[in-house]
N, C-alpha and C positions, 0 to 999 in steps of 0.2 A: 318500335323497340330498337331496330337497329338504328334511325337518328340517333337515338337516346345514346346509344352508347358510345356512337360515334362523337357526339358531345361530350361525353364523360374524360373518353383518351383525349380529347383535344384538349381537356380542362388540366388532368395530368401532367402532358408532355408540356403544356405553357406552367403548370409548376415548378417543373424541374428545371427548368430551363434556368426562370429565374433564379434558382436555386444555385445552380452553377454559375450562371452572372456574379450572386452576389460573392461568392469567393474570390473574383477575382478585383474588387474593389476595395480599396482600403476600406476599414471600417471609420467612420467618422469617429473623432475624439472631441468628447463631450468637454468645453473648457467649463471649470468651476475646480470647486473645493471638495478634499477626501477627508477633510474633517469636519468635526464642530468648528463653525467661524468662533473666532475669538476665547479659544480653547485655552482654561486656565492651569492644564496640565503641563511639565514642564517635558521636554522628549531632549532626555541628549543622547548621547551615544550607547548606550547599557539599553535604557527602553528602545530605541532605534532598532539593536541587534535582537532583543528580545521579539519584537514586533518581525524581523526578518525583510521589513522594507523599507528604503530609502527614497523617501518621497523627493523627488526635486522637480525645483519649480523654474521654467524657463521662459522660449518664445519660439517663435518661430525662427527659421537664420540658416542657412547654409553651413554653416559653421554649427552654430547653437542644437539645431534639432529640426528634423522635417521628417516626412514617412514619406514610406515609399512603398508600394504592397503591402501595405497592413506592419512593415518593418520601422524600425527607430534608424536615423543616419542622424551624423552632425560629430564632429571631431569632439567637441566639446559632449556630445552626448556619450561617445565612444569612452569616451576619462571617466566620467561618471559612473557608468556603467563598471566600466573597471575599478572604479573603486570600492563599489558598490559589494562586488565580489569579494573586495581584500578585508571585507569586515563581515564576510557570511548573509549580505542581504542582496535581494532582487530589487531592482529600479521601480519607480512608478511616477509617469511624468507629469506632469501638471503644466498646460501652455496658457501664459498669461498675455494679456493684448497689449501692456507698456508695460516699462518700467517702475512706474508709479503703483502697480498690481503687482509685482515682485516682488515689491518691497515689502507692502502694505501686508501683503498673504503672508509671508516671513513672519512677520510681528505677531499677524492675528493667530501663527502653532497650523496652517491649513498645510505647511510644507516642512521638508528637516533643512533645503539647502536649496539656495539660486544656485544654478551652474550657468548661466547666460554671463557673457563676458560683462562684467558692469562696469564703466569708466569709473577708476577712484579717485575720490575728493575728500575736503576733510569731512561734512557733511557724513558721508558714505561710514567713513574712520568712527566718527561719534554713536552711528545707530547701530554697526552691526561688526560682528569680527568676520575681518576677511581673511581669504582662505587662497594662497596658490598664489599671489602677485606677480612675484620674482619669475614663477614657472611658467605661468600661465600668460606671462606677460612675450615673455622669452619664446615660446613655442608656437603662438599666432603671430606673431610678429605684429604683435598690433604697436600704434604709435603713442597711443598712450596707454598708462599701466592699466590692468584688468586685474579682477578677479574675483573668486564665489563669494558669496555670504552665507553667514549661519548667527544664529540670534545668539545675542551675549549671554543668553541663559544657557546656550549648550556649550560652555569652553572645551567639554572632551569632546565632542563633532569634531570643532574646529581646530584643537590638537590634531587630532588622526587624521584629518586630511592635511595639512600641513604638512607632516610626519611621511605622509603614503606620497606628496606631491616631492616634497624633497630627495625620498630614496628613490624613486620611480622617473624621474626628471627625464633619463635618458633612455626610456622605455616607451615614451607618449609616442613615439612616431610607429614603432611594433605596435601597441598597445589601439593603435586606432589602426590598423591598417587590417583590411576585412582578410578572412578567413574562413573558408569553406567546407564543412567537414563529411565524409560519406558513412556510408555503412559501416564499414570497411576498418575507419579510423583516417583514412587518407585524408591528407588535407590539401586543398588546393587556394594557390593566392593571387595575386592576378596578373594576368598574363596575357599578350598578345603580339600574335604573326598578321603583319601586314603582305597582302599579295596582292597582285596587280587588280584592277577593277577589271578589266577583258585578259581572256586567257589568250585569247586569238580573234585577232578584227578581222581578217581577211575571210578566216570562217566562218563568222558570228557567235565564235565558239568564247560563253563570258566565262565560266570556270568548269571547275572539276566536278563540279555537285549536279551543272544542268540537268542529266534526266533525271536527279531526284525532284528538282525544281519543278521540272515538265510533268511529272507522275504525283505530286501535292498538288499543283496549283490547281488541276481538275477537281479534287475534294474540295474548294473554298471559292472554286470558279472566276480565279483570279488568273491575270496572264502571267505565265511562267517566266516572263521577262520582270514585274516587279514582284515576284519572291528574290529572284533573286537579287533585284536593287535593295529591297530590303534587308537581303545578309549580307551583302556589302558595307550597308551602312553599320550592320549591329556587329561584326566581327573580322572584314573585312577575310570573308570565308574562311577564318581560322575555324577551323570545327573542335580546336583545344582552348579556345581564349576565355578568359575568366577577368570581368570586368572590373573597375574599383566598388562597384555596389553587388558584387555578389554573383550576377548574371552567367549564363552559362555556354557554351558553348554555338554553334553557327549561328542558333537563333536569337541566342544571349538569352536563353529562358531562366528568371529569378527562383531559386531553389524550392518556394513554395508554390511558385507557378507550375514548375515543373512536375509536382509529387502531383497535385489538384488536376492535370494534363496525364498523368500517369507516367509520369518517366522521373527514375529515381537521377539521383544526383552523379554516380558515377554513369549510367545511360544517355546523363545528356550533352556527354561528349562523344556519342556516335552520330553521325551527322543526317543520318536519315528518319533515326529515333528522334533526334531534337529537332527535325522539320518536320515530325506527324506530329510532337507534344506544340511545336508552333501553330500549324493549319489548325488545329484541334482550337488552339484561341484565339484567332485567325475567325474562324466558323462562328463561336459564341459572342464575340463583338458586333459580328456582321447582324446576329440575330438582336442584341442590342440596341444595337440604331437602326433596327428596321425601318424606323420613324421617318429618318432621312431617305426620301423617297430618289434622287439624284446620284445616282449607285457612284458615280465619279466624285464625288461631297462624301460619304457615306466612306471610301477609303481611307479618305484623309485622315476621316473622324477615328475609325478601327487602326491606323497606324499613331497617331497620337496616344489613344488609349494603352495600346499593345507597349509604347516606351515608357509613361508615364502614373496606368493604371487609370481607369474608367472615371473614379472618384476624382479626380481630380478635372480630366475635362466636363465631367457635369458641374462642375463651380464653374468651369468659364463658361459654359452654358449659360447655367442661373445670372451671372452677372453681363453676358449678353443680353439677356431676357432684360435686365435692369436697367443698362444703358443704353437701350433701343436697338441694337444690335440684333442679328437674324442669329439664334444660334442654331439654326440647322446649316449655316452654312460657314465656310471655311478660315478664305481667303477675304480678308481686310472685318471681318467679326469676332468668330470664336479663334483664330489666330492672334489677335488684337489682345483679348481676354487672359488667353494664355501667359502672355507675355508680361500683363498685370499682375498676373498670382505672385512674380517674386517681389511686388513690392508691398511693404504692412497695409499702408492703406486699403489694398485690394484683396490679402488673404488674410486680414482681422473681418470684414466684413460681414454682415450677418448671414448671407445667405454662400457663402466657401464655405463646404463643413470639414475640407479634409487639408485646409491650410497655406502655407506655402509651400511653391516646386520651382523648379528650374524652369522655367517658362521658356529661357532663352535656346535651351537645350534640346526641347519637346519641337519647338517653333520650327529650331534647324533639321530636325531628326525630319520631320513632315517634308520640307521644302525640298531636302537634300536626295530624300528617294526618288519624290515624282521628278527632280531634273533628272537623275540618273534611268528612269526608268524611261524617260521620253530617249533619251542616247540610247541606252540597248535596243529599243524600235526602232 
């Protein structure tokens, strides 16, 4: 009887576990269609606001649209969104693999609007009315013109965004620029104090936070020397700094990371509260990749995840796995992978379910600590 039950909690506590994993992974975004394909109904702007959602159809892009914590980023997503608003409806994205599916979904009524920069041509001019050239063209700085489409059958769409691009013009850089809001109503925008990486070499004294560092790193059984390389790199110890994606203070914990970790949005600019809501996901990646039996492999893998979100290095995994790559391990494999995700070819793939990332960003974020963390030893 007492096995018995001892198997029971063991079956439990690996419930929850996973349970709390999965929170902290973007959820995969299933690509397809939110409508009847080739929907004979006509949707302009009146049905659109009726309906309360502004379907738009894009791709993946640094600019265009990427996720990041289960969140929406991309300048171009930001306008959208905001536009979105200026006519009473909520966004809903839809990620297409080319252009050639942007288009085609446009026509077949599956979307109200491309927001993906589209180079214009006359082609372009003949199938569809575009939306924002002049603004959209001005504001990415792209080299040749750009801008949304919306089907000839909705001319009041593609009136009101015209209209909202035109009076709004000089607002797209407010208008995309993140915003953080508390309890409270406080808003916070982004911000950072740079301090020196050693407070004191002749002491070994590296900052102000050390025995908080010394007093975590025992809960996550990490050395107290790379917590701190890590808040180096994530805020360069500002314990006020608020990232361009939102992130929050020493740990640079993501606002939803932070609630799921238990530390509200204004708490996680105390700096001891934001390195226990840190260790706290710190601990839950470790249990993650228990898989990875090479606990020195195994950090890499929990710091990667910890900047980038879990979902996204289990795609370079998968595509490890694919291109004969070890993905349990780091250096010259799933760093390799990584660095793939920002290009289409490697996050249209069928086996990336959570898209493209900054590849270049995650790659340095990994390499940049363990150098620093080998100098503090």
């Amino acid at each position: 009887m007492t096995v018995f039950h001892h198997k029971c909690s063991y079956l439990i506590a690996v419930i929850i576990l996973t349970a709390l994993i999965g929170c902290k992974q973007e959820k995969p975004r299933e690509l397809g269609v939110f409508r009847t394909p080739n929907a004979t109904e006509s949707l302009d702007l009146d049905a659109i606001q009726s309906n309360g959602e502004l379907i738009v159809l894009t791709q993946y892009g640094a600019q265009s649209y990427f996720e990041f914590y289960g969140e929406g980023y991309g300048t171009l997503y930001k306008l959208a969104d905001a536009y979105a608003q200026s006519i009473g409806c909520k966004v809903r994205v839809d990620v297409m693999r080319s252009e050639a599916e942007l288009k085609q979904h446009l026509l077949d009524g599956d979307g109200d609007i491309v927001t993906y920069g589209m180079t214009v041509d006359d082609t372009l001019k003949e199938q569809f009315l575009l939306c924002g050239e002049r603004e959209l063209t001005h504001f990415i700085d792209s080299l040749k013109p750009i801008a949304w489409l919306v089907r000839k059958d909705a001319p009041l769409l593609a009136q009101s965004v015209n209209d909202w691009m035109a009076a709004n013009e000089t607002q797209f850089k407010d208008m995309t620029t993140l915003r953080i809001t508390d309890g409270t109503g406080r808003v916070y925008t982004p911000r950072r104090r740079t301090y020196s990486p050693m407070l004191n070499r002749a002491t070994g004294q590296i900052s102000q936070f050390d025995h908080l560092f010394k007093k975590y790193a025992t809960q996550c059984n990490w050395d107290w020397k790379l917590l701190a390389a890590q808040a180096y790199q994530e805020s360069a110890f500002d314990p006020t700094a608020v990232s361009y994606m939102g992130a929050l203070g020493l740990m640079q914990l993501m606002p939803t990371t932070a609630r799921n970790m238990g530390v509200s949005i204004s708490q996680a600019f105390d700096p001891e509260t934001n390195l226990r809501g840190a260790v706290r996901l710190i601990n839950q990646l470790n249990d993650y990749y228990g898989s990875i039996a090479d606990r020195n492999e195994r950090i890499k893998f929990i710091l990667a995840a910890y900047n980038a979100g879990a979902g996204h290095i289990d795609d370079a995994r998968s595509l490890a796995r694919k291109y004969g790559k070890n993905p349990d391990l780091w250096n010259g494999n799933v760093d390799q992978c990584v660095l793939h995700l920002s290009e289409a070819r490697y996050f249209n793939d069928e086996v990336v379910k959570h898209g493209y990332m900054r590849g270049t960003e995650t790659y340095q974020y990994v390499y940049s600590i363990m150098d620093r963390w080998g100098s503090y030893r």
